[in-house]
C-alpha positions in Angstrom: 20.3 -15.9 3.0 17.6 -15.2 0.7 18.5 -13.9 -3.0 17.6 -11.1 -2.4 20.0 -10.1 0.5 22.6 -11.6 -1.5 21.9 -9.5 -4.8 22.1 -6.5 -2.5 25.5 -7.6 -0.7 26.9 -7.9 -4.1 25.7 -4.9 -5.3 26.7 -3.0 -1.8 30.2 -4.7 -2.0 30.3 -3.9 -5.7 29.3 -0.3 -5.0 32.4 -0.1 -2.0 35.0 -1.6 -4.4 34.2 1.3 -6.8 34.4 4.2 -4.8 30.4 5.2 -4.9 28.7 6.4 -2.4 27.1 3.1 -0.7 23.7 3.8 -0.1 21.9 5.2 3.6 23.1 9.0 3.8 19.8 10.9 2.0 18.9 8.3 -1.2 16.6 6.1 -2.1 17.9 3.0 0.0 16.9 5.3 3.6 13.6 6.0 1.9 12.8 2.3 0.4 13.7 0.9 3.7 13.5 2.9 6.7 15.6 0.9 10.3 12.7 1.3 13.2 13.3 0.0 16.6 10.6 0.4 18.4 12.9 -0.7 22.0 16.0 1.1 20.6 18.9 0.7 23.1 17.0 1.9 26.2 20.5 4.4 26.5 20.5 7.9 27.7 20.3 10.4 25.3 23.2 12.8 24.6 23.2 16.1 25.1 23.7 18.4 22.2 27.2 19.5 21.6 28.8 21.4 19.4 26.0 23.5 18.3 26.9 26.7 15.9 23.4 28.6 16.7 20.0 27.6 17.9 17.2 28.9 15.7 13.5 29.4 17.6 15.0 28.9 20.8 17.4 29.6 23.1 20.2 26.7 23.5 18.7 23.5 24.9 19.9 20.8 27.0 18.7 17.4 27.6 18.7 18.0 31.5 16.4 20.9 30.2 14.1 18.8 28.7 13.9 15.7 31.7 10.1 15.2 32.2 9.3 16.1 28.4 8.9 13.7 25.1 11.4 14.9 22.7 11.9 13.9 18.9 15.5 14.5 18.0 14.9 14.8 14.5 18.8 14.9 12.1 17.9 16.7 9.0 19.4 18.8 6.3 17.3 21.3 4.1 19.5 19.7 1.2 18.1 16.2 1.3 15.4 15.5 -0.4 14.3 12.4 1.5 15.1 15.0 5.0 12.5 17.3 3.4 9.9 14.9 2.7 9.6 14.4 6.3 9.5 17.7 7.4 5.4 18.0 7.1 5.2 14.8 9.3 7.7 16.0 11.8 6.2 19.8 11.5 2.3 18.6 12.0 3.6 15.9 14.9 5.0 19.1 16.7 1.9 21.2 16.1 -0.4 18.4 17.5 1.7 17.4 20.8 3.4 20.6 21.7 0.7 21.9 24.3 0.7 18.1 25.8 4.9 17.7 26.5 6.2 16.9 23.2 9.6 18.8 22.4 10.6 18.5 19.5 14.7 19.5 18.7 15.4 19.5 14.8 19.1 19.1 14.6 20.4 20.7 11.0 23.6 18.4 10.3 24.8 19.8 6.8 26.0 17.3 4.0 27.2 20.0 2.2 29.1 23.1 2.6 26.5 25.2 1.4 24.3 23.6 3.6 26.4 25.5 6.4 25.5 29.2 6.4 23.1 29.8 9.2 21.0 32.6 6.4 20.1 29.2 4.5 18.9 27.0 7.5 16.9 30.1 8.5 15.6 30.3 4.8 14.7 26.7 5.1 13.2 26.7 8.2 11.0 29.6 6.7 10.4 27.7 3.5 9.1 24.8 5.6 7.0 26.6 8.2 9.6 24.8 11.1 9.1 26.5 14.3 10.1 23.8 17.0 13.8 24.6 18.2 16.5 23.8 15.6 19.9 23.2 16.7 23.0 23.8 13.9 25.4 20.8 14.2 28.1 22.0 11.3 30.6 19.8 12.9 28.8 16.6 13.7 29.0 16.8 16.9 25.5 15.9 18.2 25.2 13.6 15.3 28.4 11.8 16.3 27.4 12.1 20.0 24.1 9.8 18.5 26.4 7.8 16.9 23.6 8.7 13.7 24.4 7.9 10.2 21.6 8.5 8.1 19.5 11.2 6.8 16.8 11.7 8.4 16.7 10.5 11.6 14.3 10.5 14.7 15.1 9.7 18.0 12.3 9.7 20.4 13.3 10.2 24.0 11.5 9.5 26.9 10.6 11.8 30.2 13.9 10.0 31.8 16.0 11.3 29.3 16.3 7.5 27.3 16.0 7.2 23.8 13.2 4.5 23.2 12.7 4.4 19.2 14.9 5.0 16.5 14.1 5.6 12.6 16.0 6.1 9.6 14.7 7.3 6.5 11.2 8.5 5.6 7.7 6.6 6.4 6.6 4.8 9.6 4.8 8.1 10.6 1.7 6.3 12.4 4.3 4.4 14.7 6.1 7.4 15.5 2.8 9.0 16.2 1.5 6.6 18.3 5.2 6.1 19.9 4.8 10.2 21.4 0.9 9.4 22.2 1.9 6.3 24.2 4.7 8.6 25.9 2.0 11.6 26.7 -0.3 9.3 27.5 -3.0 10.5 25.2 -4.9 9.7 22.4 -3.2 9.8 18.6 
């Protein structure tokens, strides 16, 4: 083990005996080092359960969306790190929409102000978000995912298998050329 990884065990550990909050919900530690898995576990994706309200869309399934690419993209309008991404995920949805991409936004609140549906439609204004946005107040979905981090894209195949996984902000160009790959078209 290099020191390093053992300076951050002992801080981590440190930080768990205290009672803070140990790093990976929407900090600095998601954004300094985002987890990509390029092969993630090859598993079907849920479906999305537990929704409160759909915003731009009617409610969605994933038998729905079979023969599509979809991002599944865990967000809250609180985060900061969540709305740093939101250009990336907004301009990867305006550039593969009319070639099979789906992209499903699922609003997860951290917060319980982060619940009323008049702020995630405020925010979804604010941000220009059109794509289908699904309001997961109880975790459901995000539990279904088995996600613990904010943000969080899952990108799911026409079969309906999730085949990449990241947490945190960056590694846009790989989930860029991850949806081309899947469409089959130039990125």
């Amino acid at each position: 083990m290099t020191f390093k990884l053992l300076t951050v065990a002992a801080a981590l550990i440190g930080m768990a005996g205290s009672g803070a909050v140990i790093p990976g919900i929407c900090d600095e530690a998601a954004r300094a080092a985002p987890i990509v898995t390029a092969a993630a576990s090859q598993q079907t994706a849920p479906d999305f359960t537990g929704i409160n309200n759909w915003f731009n869309s009617k409610p969605l399934s994933m038998a729905d969306l079979r023969g599509k690419v979809v991002l599944v993209d865990f967000w809250t309008y609180g985060c900061v790190n969540c709305v740093n991404t939101l250009p990336h995920v907004t301009d990867l949805y305006a550039k593969y929409k009319d070639k099979g991409l789906v992209v499903v936004g699922v609003h997860t609140p951290e917060f319980p102000f982060e619940r009323s549906a008049s702020n995630v439609q405020a925010a979804l204004k604010r941000h220009g978000i059109t794509y289908p946005v699904a309001q997961d107040n109880d975790s459901k979905t995000w539990n279904a995912y088995r996600n613990r981090y904010w943000p969080a894209q899952y990108i799911i195949d026409q079969t309906g298998k999730i085949v990449f996984r990241h947490e945190g902000e960056g590694s846009y160009d790989q989930i860029d050329g991850t949806v081309a790959r899947l469409l089959n078209v130039n990125s």
